[in-house]
MMTF fields as JSON, N, C-alpha, C and O atoms, coordinates in Angstrom:
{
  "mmtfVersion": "1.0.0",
  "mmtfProducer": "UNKNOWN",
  "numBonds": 451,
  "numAtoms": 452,
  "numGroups": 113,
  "numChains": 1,
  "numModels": 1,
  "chainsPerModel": [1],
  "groupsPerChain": [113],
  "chainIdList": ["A"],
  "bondAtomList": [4, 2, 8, 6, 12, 10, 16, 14, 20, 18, 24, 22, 28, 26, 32, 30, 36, 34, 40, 38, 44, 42, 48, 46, 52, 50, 56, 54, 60, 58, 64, 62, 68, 66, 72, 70, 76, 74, 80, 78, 84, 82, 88, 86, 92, 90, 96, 94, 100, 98, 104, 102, 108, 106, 112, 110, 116, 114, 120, 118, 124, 122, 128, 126, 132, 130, 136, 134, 140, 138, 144, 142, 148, 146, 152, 150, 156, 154, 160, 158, 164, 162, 168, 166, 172, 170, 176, 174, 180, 178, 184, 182, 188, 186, 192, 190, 196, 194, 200, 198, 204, 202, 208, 206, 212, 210, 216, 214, 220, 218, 224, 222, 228, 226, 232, 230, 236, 234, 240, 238, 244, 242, 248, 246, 252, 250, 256, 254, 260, 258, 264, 262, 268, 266, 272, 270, 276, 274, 280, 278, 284, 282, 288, 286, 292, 290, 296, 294, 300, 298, 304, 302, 308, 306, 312, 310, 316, 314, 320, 318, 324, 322, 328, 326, 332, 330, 336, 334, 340, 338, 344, 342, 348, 346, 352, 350, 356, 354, 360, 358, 364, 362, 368, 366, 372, 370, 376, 374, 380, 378, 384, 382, 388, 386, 392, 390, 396, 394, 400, 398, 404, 402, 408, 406, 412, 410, 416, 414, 420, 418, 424, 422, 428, 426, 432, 430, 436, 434, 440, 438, 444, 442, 448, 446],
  "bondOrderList": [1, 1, 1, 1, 1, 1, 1, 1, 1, 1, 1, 1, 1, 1, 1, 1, 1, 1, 1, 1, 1, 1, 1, 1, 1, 1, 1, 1, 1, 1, 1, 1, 1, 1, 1, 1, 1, 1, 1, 1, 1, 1, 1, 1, 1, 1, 1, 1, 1, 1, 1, 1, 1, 1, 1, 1, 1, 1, 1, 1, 1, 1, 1, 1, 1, 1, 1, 1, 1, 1, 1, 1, 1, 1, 1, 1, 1, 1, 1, 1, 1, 1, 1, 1, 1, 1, 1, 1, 1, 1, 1, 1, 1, 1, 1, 1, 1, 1, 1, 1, 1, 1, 1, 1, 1, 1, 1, 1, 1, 1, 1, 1],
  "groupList": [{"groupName": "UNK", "atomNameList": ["N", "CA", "C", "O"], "elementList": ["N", "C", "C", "O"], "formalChargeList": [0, 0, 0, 0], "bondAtomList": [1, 0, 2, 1, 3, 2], "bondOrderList": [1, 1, 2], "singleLetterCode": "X", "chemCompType": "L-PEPTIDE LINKING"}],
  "groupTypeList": [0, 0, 0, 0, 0, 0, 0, 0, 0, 0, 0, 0, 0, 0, 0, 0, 0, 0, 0, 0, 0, 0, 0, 0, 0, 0, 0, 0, 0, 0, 0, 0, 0, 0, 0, 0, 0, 0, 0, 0, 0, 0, 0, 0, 0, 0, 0, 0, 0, 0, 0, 0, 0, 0, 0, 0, 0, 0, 0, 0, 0, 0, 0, 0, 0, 0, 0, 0, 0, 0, 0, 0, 0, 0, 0, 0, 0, 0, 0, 0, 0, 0, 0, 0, 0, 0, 0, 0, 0, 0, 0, 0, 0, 0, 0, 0, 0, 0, 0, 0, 0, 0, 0, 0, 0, 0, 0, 0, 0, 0, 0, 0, 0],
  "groupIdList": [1, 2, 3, 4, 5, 6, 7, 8, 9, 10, 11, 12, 13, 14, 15, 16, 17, 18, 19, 20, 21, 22, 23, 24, 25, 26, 27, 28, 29, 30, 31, 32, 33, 34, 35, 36, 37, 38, 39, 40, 41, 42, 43, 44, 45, 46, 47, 48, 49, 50, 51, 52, 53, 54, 55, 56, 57, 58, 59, 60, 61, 62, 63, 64, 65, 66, 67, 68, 69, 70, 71, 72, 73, 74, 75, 76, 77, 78, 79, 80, 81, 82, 83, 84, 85, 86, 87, 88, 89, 90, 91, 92, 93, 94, 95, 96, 97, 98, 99, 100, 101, 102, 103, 104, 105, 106, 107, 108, 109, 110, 111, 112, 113],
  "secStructList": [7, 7, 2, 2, 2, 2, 2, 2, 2, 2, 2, 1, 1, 7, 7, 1, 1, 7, 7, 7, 3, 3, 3, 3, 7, 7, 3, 3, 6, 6, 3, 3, 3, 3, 3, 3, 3, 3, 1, 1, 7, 7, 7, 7, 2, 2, 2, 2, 2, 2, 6, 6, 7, 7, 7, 6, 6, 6, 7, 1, 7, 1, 2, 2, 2, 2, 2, 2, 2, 2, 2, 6, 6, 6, 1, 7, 6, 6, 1, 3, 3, 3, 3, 7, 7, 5, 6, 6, 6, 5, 3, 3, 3, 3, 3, 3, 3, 3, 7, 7, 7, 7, 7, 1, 7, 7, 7, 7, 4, 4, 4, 6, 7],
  "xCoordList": [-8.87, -8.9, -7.801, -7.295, -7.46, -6.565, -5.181, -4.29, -5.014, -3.945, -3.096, -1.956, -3.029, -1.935, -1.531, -0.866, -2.037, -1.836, -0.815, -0.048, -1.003, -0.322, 1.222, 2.261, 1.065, 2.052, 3.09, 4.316, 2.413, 3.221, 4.206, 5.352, 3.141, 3.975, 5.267, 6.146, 4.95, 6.092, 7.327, 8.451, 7.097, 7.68, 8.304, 9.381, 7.844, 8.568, 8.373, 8.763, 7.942, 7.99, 9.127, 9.711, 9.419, 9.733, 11.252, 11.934, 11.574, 13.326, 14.152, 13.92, 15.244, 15.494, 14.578, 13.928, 14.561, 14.521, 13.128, 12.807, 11.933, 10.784, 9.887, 10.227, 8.549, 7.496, 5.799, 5.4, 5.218, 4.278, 2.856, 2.544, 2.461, 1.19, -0.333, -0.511, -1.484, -2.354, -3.367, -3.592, -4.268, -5.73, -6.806, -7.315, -7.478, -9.032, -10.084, -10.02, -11.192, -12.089, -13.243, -13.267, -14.537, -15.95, -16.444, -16.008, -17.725, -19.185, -19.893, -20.557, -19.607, -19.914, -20.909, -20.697, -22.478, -23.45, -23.923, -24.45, -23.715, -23.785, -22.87, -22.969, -21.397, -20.265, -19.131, -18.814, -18.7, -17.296, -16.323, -15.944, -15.824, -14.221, -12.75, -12.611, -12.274, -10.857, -10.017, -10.187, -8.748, -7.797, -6.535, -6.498, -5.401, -4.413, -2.823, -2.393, -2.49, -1.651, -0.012, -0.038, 1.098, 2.424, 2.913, 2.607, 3.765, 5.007, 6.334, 7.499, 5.936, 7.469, 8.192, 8.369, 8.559, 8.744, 8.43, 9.126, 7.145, 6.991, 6.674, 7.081, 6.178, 6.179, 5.715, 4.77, 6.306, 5.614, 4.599, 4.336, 3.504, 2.538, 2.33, 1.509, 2.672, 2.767, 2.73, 1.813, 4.082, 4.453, 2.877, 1.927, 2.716, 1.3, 0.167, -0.378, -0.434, -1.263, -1.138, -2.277, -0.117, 0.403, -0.34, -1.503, 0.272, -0.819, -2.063, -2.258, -3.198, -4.201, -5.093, -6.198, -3.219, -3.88, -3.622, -2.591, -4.947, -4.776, -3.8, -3.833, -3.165, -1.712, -0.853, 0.133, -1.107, -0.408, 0.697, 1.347, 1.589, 3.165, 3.357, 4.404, 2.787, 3.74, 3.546, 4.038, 2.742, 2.763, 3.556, 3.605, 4.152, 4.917, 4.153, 4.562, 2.994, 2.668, 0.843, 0.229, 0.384, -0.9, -2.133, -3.257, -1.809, -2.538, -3.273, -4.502, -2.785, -3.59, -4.376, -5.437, -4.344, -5.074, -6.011, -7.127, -5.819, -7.144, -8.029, -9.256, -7.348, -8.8, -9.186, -10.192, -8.743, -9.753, -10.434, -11.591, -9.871, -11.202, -11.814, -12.726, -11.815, -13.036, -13.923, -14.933, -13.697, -14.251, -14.978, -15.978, -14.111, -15.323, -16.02, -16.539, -15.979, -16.811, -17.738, -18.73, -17.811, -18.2, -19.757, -20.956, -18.996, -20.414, -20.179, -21.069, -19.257, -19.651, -18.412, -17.499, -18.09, -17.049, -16.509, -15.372, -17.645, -17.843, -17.037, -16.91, -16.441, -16.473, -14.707, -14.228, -14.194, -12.287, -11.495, -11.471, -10.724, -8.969, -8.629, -8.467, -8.545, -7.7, -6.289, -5.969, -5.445, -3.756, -2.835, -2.287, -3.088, -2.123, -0.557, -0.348, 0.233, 1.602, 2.306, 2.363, 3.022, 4.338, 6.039, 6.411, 6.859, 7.783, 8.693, 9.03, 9.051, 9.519, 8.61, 8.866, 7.885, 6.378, 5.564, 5.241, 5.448, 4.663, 3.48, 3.594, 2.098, 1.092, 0.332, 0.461, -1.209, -2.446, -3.431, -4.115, -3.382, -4.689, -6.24, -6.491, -6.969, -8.0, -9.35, -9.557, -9.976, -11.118, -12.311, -12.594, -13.073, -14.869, -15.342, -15.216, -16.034, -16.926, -18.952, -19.194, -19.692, -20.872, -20.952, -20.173, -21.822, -22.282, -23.18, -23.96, -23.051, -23.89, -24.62, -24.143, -25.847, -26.743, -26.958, -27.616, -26.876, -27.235, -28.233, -29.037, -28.829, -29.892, -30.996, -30.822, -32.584, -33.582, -33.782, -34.892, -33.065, -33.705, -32.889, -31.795, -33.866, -33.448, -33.196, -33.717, -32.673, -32.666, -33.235, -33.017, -34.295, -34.852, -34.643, -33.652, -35.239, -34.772, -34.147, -33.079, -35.032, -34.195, -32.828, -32.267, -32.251, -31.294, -29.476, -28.273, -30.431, -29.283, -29.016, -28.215, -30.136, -30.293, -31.054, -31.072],
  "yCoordList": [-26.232, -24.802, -24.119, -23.109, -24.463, -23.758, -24.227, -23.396, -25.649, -26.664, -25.63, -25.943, -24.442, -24.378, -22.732, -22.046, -22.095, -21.137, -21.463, -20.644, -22.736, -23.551, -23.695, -23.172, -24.518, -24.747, -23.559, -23.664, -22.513, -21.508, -20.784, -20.344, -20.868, -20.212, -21.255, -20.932, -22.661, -23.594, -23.243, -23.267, -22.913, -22.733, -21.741, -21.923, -20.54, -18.985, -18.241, -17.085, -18.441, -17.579, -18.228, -17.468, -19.376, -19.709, -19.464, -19.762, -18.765, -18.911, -18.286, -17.197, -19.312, -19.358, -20.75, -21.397, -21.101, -22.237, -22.706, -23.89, -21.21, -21.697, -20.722, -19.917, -21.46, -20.079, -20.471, -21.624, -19.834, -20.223, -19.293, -18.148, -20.525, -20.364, -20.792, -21.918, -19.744, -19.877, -19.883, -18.883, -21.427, -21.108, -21.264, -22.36, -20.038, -19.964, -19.972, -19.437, -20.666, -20.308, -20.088, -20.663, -19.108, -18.976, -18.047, -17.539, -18.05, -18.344, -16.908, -16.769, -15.624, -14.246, -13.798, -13.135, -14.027, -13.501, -14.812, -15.802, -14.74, -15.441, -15.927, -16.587, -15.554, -15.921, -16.65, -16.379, -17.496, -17.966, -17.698, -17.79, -17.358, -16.365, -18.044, -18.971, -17.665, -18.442, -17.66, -16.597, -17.759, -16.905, -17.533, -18.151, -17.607, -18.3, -17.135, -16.63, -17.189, -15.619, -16.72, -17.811, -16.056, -16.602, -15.141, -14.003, -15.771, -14.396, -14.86, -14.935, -15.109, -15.582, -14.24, -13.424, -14.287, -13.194, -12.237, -11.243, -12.453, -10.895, -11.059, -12.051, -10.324, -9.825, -8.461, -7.922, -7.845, -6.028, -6.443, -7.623, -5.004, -4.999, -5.43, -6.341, -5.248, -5.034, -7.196, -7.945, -7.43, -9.004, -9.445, -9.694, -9.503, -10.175, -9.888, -10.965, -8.979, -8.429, -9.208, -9.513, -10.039, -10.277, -11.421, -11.695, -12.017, -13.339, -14.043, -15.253, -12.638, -12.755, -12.61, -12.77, -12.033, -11.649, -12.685, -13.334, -12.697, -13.133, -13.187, -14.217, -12.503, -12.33, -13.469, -13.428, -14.534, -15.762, -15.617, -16.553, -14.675, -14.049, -13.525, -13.987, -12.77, -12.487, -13.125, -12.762, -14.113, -15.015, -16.512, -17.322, -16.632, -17.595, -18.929, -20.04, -18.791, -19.706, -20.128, -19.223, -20.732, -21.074, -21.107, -20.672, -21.629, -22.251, -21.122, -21.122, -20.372, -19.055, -18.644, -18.424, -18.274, -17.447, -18.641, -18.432, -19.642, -20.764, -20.909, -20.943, -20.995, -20.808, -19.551, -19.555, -18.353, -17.16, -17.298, -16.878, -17.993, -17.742, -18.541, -18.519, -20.0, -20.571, -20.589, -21.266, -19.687, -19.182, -17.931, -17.436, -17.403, -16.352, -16.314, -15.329, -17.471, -18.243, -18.781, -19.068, -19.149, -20.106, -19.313, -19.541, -18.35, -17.608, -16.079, -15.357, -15.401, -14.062, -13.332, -14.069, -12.057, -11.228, -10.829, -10.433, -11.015, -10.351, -11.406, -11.26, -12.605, -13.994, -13.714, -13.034, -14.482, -14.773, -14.996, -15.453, -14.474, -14.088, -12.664, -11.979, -12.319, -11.33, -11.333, -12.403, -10.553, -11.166, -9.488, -8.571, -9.814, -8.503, -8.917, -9.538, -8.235, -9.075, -7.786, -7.076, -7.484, -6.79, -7.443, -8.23, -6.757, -7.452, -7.759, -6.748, -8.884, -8.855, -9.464, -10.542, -9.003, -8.998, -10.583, -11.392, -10.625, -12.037, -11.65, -10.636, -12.707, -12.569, -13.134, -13.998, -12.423, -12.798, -12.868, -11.935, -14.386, -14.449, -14.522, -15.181, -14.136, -14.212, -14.455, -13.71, -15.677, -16.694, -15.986, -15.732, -15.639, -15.886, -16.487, -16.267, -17.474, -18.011, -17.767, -17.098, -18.186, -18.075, -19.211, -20.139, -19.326, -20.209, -21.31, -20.79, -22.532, -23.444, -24.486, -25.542, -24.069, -24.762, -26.296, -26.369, -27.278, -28.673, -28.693, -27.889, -29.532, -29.851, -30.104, -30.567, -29.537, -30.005, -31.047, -31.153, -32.286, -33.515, -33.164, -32.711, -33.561, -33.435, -35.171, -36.219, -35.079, -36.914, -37.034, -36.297, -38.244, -39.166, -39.566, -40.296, -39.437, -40.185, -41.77, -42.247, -42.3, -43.728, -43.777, -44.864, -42.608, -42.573, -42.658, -42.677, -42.689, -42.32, -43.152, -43.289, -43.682, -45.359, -45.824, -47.014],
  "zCoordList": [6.06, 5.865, 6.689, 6.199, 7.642, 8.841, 8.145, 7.963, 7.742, 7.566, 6.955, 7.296, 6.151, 5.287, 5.784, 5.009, 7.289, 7.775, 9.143, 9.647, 9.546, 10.405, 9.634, 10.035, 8.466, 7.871, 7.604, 7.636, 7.358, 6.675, 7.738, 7.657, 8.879, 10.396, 11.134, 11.932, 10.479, 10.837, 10.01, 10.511, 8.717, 7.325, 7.72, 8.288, 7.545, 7.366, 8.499, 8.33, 9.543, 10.968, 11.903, 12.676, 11.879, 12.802, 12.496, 11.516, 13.767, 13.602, 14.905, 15.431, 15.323, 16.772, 17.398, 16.577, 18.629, 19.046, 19.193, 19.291, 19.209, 19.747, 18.268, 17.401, 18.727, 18.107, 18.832, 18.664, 19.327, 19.826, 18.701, 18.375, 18.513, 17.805, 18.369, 18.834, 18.287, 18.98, 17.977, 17.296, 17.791, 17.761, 17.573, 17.34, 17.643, 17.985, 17.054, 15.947, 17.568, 16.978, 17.793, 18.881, 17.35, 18.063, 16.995, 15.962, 17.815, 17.192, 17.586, 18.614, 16.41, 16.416, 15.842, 14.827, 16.341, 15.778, 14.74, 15.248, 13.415, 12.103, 11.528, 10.494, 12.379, 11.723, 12.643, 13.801, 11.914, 12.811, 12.4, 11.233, 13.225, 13.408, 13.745, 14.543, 12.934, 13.104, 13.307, 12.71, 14.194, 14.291, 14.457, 15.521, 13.74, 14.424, 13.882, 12.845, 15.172, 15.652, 16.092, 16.661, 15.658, 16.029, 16.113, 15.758, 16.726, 17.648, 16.601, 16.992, 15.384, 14.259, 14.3, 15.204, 12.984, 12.298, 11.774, 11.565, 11.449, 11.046, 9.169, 8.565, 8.712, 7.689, 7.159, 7.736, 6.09, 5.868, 5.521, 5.286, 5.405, 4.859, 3.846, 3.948, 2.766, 1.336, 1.024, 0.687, 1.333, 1.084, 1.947, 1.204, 3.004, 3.421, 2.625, 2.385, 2.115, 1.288, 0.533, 0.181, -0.228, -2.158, -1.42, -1.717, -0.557, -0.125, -0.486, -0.601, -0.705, -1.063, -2.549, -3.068, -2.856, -4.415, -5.624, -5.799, -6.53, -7.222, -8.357, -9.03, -8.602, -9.473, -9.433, -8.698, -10.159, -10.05, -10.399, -9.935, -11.222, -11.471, -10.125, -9.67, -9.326, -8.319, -6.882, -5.813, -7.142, -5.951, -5.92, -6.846, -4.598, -4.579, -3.966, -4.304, -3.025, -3.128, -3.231, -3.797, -3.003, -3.542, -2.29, -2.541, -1.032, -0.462, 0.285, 0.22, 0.832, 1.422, 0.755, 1.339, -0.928, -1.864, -1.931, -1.456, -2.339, -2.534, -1.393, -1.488, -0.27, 0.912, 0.626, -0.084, 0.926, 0.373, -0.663, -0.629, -2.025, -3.103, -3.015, -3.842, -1.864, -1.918, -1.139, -1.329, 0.136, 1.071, 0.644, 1.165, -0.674, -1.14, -2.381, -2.906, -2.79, -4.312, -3.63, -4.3, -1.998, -1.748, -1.125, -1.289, -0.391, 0.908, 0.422, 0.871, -0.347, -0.663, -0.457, -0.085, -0.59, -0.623, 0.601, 0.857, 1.444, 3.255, 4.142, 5.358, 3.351, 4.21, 3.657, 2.75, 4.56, 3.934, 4.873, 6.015, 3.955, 4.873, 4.753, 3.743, 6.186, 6.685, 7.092, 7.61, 7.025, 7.306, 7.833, 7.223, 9.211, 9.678, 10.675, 11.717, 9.748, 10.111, 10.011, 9.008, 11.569, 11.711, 11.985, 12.855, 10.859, 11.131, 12.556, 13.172, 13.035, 14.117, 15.077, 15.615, 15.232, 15.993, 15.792, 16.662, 14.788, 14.312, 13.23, 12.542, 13.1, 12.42, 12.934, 13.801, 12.13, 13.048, 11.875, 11.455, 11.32, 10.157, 10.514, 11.523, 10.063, 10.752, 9.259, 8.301, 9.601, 8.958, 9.347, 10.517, 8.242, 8.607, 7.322, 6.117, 8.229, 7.189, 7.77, 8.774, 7.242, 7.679, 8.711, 8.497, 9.895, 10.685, 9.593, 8.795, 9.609, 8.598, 9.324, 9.739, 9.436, 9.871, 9.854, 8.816, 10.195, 9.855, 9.227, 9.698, 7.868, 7.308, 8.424, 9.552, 7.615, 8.863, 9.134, 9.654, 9.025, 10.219, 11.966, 12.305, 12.564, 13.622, 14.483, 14.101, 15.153, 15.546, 16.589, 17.551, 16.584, 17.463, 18.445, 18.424, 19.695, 20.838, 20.478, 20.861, 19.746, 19.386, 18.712, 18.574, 18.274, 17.041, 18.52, 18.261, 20.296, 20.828, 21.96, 22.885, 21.427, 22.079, 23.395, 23.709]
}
């Protein structure tokens, strides 16, 4: 899920010798928060936005929009990708998905030896 927000900041942020990318994740109430923020380049509003949209003519690439629609086919409209990017500055995507409980078995003192 992260793999292709990583990629993209190696891809199209980075330019000059360095880029430092950070990130996070934790555990907010019912939801987990992903965040991963670079000091690249930058992008306008408008081009980051297209990111998310479904308009397969005016998008160039795939992998951002597919974690959002399956993050929101998956748990609901409230759950996704967020994407705030100033040019120059860098970007800061930001993941919620629902917290997902483990099925009810619980394990056995014997199961830990």
């Amino acid at each position: 899920m992260l793999q292709p927000f990583i990629e993209n900041a190696l891809e199209h942020a980075w330019c000059g010798d360095r880029i430092y990318i950070r990130v996070t994740g934790e555990q907010l109430e019912d939801k987990v928060v992903f965040q991963i923020i670079d000091d690249g380049v930058g992008m306008k509003s408008p081009h980051a936005q297209s990111l998310l949209e479904k308009d397969r003519n005016k998008q160039k690439g795939y992998g951002i929009c597919n974690v959002h629609e399956r993050i929101q086919l998956s748990f609901g409209e409230e759950y996704g990708v967020t994407i705030y990017s100033q040019l120059g500055i860098g970007t800061s995507i930001t993941i919620i998905i629902p917290v997902q409980k483990k099925s009810g078995l619980s394990p056995k003192k014997s199961d830990f030896g």
